[in-house]
VEXVOVEX-874199 format. One record per residue (C-alpha): residue in three letters; x, y, z. Coordinates in Angstrom, 3 decimals. Layout:
SEBA  resn      east     north        up
SEBA   ALA         X         Y         Z
...
//
This chain:
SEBA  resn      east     north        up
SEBA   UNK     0.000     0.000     0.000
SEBA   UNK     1.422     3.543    -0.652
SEBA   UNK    -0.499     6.331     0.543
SEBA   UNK    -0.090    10.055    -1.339
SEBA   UNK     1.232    13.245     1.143
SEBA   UNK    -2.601    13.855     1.795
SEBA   UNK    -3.940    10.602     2.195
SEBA   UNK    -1.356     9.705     4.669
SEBA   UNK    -2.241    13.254     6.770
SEBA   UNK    -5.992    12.261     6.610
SEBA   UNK    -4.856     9.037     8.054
SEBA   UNK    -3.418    10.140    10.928
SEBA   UNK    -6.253    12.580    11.593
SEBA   UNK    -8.194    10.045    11.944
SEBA   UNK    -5.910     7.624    14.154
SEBA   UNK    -6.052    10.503    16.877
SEBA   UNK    -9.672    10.151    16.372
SEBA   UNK   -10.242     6.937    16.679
SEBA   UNK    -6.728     4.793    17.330
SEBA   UNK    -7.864     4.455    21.137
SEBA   UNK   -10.744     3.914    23.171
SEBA   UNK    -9.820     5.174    26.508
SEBA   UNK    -9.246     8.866    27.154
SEBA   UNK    -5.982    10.688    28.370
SEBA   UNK    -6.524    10.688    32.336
SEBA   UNK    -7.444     7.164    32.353
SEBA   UNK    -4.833     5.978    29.841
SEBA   UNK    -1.836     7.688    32.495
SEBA   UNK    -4.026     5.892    35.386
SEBA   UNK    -2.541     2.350    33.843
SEBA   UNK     0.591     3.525    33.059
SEBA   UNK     1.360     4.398    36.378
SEBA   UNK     0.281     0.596    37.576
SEBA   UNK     2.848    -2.384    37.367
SEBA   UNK     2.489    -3.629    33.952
SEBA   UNK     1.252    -6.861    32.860
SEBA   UNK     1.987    -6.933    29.267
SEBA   UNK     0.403   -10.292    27.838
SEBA   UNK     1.871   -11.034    23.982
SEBA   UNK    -1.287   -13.522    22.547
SEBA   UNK    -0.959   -15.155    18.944
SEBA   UNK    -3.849   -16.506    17.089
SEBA   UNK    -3.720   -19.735    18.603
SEBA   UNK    -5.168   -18.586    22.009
SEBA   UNK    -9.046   -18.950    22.903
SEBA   UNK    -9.883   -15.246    23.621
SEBA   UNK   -12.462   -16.317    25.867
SEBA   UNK    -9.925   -18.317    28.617
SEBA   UNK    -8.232   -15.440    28.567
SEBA   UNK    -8.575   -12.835    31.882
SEBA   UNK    -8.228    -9.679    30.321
SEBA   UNK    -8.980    -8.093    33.628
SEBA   UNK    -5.554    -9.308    35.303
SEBA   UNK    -3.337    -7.634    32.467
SEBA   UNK    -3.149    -4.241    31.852
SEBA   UNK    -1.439    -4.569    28.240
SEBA   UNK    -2.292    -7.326    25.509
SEBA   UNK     0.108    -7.483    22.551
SEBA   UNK    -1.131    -9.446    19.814
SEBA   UNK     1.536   -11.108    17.658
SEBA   UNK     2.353   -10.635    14.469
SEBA   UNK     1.485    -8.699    11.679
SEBA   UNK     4.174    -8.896     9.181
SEBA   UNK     6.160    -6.600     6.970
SEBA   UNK     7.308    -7.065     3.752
SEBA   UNK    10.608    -6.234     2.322
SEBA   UNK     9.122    -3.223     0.309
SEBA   UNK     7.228    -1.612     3.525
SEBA   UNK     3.808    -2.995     3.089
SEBA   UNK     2.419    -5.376     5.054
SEBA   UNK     1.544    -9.228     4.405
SEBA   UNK    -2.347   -10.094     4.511
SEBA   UNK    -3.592   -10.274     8.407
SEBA   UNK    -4.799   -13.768     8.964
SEBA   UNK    -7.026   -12.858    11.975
SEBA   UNK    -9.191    -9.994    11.961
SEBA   UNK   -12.479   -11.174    13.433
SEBA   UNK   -10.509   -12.731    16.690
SEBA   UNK    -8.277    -9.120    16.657
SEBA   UNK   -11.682    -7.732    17.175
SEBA   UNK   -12.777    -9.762    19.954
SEBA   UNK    -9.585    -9.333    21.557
SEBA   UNK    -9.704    -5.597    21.346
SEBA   UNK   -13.745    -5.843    22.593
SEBA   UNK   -13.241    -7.750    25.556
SEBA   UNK    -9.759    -6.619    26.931
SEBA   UNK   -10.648    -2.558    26.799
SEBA   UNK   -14.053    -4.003    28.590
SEBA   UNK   -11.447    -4.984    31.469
SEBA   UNK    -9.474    -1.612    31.146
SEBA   UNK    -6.309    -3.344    29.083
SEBA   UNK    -4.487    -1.466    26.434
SEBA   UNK    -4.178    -3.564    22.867
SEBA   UNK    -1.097    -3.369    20.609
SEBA   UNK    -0.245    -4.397    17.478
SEBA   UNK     3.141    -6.665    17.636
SEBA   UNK     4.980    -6.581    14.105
SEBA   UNK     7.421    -8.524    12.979
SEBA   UNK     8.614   -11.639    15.375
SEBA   UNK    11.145   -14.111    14.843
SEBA   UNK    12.036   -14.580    11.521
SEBA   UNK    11.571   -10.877    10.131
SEBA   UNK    14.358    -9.473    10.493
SEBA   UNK    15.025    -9.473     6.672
SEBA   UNK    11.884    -7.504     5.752
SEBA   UNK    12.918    -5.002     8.547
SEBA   UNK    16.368    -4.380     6.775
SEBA   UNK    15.092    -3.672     4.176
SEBA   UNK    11.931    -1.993     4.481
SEBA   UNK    14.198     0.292     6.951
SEBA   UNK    16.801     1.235     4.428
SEBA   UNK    14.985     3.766     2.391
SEBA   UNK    12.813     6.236     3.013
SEBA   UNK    10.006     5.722     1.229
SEBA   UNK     9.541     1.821     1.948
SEBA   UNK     9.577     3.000     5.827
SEBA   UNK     7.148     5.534     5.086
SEBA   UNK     4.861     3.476     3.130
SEBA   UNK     5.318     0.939     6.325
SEBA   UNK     4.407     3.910     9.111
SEBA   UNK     1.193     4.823     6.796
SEBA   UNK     0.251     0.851     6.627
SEBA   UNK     0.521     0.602    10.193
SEBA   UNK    -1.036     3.846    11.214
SEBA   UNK    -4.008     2.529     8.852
SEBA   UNK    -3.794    -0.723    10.802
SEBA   UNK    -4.320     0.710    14.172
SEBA   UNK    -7.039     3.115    13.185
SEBA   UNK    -9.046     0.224    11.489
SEBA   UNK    -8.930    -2.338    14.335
SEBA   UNK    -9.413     1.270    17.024
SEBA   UNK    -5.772    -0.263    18.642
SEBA   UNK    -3.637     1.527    21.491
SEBA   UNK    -0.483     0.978    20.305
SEBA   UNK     2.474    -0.715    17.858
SEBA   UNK     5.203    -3.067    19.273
SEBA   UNK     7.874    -3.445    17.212
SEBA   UNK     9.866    -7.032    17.501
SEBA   UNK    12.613    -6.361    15.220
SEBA   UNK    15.017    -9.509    16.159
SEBA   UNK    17.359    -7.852    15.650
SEBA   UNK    18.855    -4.713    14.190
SEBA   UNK    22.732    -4.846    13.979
SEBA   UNK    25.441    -2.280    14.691
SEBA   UNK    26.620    -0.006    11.723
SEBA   UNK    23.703     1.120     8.799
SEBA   UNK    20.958    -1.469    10.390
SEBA   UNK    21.053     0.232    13.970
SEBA   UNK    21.022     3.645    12.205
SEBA   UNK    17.688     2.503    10.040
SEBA   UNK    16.067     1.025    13.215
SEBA   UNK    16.493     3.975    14.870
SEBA   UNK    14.751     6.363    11.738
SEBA   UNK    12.339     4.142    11.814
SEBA   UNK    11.184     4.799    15.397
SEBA   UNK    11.327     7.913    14.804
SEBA   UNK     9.011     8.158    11.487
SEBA   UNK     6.737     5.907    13.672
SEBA   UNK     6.657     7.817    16.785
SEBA   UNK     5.909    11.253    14.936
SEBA   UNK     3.421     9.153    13.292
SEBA   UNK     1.139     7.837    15.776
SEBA   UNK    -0.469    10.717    17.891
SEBA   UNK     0.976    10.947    21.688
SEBA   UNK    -1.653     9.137    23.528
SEBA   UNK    -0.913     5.695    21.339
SEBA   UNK     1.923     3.453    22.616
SEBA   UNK     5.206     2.690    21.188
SEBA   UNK     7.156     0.015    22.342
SEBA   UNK     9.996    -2.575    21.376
SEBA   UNK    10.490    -6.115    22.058
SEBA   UNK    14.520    -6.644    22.960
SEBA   UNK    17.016    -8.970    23.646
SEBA   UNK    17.860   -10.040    26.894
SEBA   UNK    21.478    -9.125    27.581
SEBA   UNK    22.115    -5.014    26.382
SEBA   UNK    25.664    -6.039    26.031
SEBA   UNK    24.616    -7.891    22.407
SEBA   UNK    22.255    -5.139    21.438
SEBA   UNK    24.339    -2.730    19.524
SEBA   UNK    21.796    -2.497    16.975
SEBA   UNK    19.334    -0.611    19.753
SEBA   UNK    20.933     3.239    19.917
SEBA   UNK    19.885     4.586    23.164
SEBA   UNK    17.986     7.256    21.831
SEBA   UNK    15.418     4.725    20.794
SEBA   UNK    14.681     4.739    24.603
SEBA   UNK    13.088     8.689    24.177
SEBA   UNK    10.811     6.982    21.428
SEBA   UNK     9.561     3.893    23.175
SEBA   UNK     6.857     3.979    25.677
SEBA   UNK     8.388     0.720    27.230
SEBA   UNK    10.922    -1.908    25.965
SEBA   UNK    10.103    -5.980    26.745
SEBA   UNK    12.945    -7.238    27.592
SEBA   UNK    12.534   -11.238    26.324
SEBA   UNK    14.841   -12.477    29.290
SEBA   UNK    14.113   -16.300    28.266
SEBA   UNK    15.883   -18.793    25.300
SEBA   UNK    19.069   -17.979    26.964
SEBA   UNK    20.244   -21.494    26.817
SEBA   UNK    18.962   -24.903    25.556
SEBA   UNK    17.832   -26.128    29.420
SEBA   UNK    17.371   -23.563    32.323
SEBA   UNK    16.612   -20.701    30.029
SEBA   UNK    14.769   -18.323    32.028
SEBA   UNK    16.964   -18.557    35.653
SEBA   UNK    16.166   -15.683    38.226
SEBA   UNK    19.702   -15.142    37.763
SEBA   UNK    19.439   -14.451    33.931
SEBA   UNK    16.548   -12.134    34.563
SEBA   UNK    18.700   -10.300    37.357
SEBA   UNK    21.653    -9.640    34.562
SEBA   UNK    19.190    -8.840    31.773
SEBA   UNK    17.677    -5.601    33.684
SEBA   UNK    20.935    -5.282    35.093
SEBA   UNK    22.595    -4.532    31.639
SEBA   UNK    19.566    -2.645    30.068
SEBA   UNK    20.021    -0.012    33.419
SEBA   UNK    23.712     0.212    32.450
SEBA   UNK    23.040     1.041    28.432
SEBA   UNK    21.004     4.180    29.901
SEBA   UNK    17.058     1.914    29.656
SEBA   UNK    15.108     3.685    33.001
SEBA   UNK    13.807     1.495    35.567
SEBA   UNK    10.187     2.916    34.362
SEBA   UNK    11.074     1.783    30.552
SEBA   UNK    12.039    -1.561    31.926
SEBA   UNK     9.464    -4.657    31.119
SEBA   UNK    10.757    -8.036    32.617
SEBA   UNK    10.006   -10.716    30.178
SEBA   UNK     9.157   -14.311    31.027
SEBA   UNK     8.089   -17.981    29.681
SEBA   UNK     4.753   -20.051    29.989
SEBA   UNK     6.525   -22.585    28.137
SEBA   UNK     9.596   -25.167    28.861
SEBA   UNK    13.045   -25.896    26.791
SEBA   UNK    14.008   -28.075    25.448
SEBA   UNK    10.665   -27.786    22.869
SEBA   UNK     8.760   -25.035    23.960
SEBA   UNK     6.409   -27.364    25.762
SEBA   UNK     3.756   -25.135    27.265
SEBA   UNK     3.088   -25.077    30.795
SEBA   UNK    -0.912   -26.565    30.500
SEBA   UNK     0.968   -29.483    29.060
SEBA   UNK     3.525   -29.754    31.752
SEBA   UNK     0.969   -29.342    34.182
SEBA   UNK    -1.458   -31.725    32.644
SEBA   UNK     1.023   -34.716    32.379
SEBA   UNK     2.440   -34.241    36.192
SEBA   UNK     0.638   -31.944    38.442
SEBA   UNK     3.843   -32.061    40.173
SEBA   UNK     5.275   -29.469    37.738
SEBA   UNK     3.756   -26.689    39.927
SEBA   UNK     6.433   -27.310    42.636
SEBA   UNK     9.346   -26.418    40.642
SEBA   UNK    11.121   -25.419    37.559
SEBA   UNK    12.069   -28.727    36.106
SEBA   UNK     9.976   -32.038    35.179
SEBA   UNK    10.516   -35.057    33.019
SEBA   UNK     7.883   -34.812    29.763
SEBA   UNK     7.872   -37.475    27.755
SEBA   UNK    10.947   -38.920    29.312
SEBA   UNK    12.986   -35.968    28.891
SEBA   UNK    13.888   -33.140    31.614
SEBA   UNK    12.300   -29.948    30.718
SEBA   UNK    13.074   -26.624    32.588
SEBA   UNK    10.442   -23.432    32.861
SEBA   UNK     9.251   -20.943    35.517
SEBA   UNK     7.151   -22.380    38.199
SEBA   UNK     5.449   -20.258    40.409
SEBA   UNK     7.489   -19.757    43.011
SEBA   UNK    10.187   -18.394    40.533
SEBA   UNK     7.579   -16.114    39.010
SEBA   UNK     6.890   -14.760    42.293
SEBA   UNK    10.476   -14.104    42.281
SEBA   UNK    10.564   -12.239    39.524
SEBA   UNK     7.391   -10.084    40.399
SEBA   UNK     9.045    -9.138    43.258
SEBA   UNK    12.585    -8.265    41.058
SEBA   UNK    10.630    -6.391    38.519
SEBA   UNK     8.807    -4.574    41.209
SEBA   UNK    11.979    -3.453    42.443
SEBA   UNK    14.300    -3.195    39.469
SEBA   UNK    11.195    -2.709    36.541
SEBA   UNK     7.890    -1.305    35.809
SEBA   UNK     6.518    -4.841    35.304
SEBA   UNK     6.319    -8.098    33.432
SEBA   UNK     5.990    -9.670    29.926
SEBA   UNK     4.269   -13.136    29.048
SEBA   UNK     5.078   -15.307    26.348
SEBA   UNK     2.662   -16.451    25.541
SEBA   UNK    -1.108   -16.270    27.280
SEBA   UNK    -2.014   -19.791    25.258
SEBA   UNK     0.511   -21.652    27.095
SEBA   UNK    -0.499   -21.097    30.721
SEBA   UNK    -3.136   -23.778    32.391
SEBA   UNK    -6.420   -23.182    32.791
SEBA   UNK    -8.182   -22.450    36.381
SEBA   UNK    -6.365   -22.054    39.331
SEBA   UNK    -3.311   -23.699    38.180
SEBA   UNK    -2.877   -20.496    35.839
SEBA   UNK     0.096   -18.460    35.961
SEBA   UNK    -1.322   -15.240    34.781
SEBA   UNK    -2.985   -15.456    38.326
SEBA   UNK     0.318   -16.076    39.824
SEBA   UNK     1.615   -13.187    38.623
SEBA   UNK    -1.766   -10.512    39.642
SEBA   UNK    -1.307   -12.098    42.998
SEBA   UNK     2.330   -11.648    43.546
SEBA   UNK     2.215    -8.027    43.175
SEBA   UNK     2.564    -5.333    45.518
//
C-alpha cells in the first residue's frame, strides 16, 4: 500500500480520532500501575483469557514485507474480539509486528525512506481500522553499523506518526551487552521496551539469575527502571512445551522449575520463581511480559494469576 502526502495526513487525523478507546486521564491511570503486558498469537481462545488481570495485551504478528507494506492479516475477526473484551477490562491492545524470523523484511523496508514511510502509513491505517492503542515493534534484531542507524529512523518516522496518547514500544534482547543495533535514543521513542529475558540457553533458560543480569545490563546502556518490562516464559526448553501441558502430564510441575515430559527433563518458571521475579521487577522494573497467554493452564493452576497475585 502507498499512501499520497494527503492521504497519509488524513490518516493520521483520523488515528487521533479513533486509534484508542480510553481517554488521556485514564490511559496515564494504567501507566502508572505495574504492567502486565500479555503477547497472545492466534492460537489462544480469547475467551480463557482474563483480560482483567493484564493491563497490556500485545497481539503477535502482523508482518512486513521487504518493500514496507504489510503481508495479509490472517485474523481480523478474533483481533476484534480481543480488542472488545480486553478494553471491557481496562487493558491497552497493541499491534506486535514482525517476530522471529523478520528481520530481513525489517532491513530492508528500513533502508529507504520511502519503503519505511509506506510501512508507518500501513501501520497507522492498521491501528485506526482495528481502534488499537499501540504498535510493538519485535525487530530480532537490528545490527550495529547502517541497520542500527535505520532502526532507529524508523522509530522515529513511527513515533511522529502515531499521535501521543498511542503506545510505542519494542520487544529486545535479553542481555544489552549484544544489542548494539538498539541506539539509546530509541529509549526517548519507546513507551516501554520488553525485555525477552528467556531462550538464553537450551535447558534452564529463564533462571532468576538471567533475569537479574538482563535488567541489570539494560540499566547500564542508559534503559530507566520505568522503561524496563521483565520478560518471562509459559513454556519449557528443550521444545517449547507449554506449561498446561507440563501441568497436565504431572501436576507435580507446579512445585518447581524442572519435570521429566515425555521422558525428557524440561526446565520453565514455576510459580514460586515467578513470584520471584514479580518481586525483582517490582523493584528493578515497571513490570512483566508473558510469552505467551495460550501456554499457561487453565483455572487455578494459571500463571497469569500467579503473577496478579504476587504483586505489591
Amino acid at each position: 500500500m502507498r499512501l499520497s502526502f494527503g492521504a497519509t495526513a488524513l490518516l493520521l487525523c483520523v488515528v487521533m480520532l479513533v486509534g484508542c478507546s480510553a481517554d488521556p486521564e485514564e490511559r496515564s491511570s494504567t501507566d502508572s500501575q505495574f504492567r502486565i503486558v500479555g503477547y497472545m498469537t492466534a492460537a489462544a481462545v480469547v475467551d480463557l483469557i482474563d483480560f482483567s488481570h493484564l493491563t497490556h495485551v500485545n497481539f503477535a504478528f502482523l508482518l512486513p514485507k521487504r518493500n514496507g507494506e504489510l503481508k495479509p492479516f490472517g485474523s481480523p475477526t478474533q483481533l476484534r474480539r480481543v480488542v472488545e473484551q480486553a478494553h471491557a477490562s481496562g487493558a491497552k491492545v497493541l499491534i506486535s509486528v514482525g517476530g522471529w524470523g523478520s528481520d530481513d523484511e525489517f532491513e530492508a523496508l528500513a533502508t529507504a525512506e520511502e519503503r519505511r514511510s509506506r510501512f508507518v502509513a500501513a501501520v497507522a491505517e492498521f491501528v485506526a481500522a482495528y481502534q488499537l492503542d499501540g504498535v510493538d515493534i519485535d525487530w530480532e534484531y537490528p545490527d550495529a553499523g547502517a541497520s542500527s542507524e535505520n532502526f532507529l529512523a524508523l522509530m522515529r518516522e513511527l513515533r511522529a506518526a502515531l499521535p501521543s496518547s498511542l503506545l510505542l514500544t519494542a520487544a529486545v534482547i535479553a542481555d544489552a551487552t549484544h544489542a548494539d543495533g538498539i541506539d539509546p535514543a530509541v529509549f526517548d521513542l519507546i513507551d516501554f521496551a520488553n525485555i525477552m529475558a528467556y531462550d538464553g540457553g537450551a535447558t534452564d533458560h529463564s533462571s532468576l539469575q538471567l533475569a537479574e543480569r538482563a535488567l541489570a545490563t539494560w540499566d547500564e546502556v542508559g534503559l530507566v527502571r520505568e522503561k524496563r518490562v521483565l520478560g518471562v516464559p509459559f513454556y519449557a526448553r528443550p521444545g517449547g512445551i507449554p506449561y498446561r501441558a507440563l501441568l497436565a502430564s504431572d501436576p507435580a510441575a507446579a512445585n518447581g522449575d524442572r519435570v521429566s515430559y515425555l521422558s525428557e527433563d524440561r526446565y520453565y518458571n514455576g510459580p514460586a520463581t515467578l513470584r520471584a521475579k514479580v518481586a525483582l521487577a517490582t523493584d528493578d522494573a515497571s513490570g512483566v511480559m508473558i510469552w505467551e497467554l495460550s501456554q499457561d493452564a487453565a483455572g487455578p493452576d494459571s500463571l497469569l494469576d500467579v503473577i496478579w497475585n504476587a504483586r505489591r
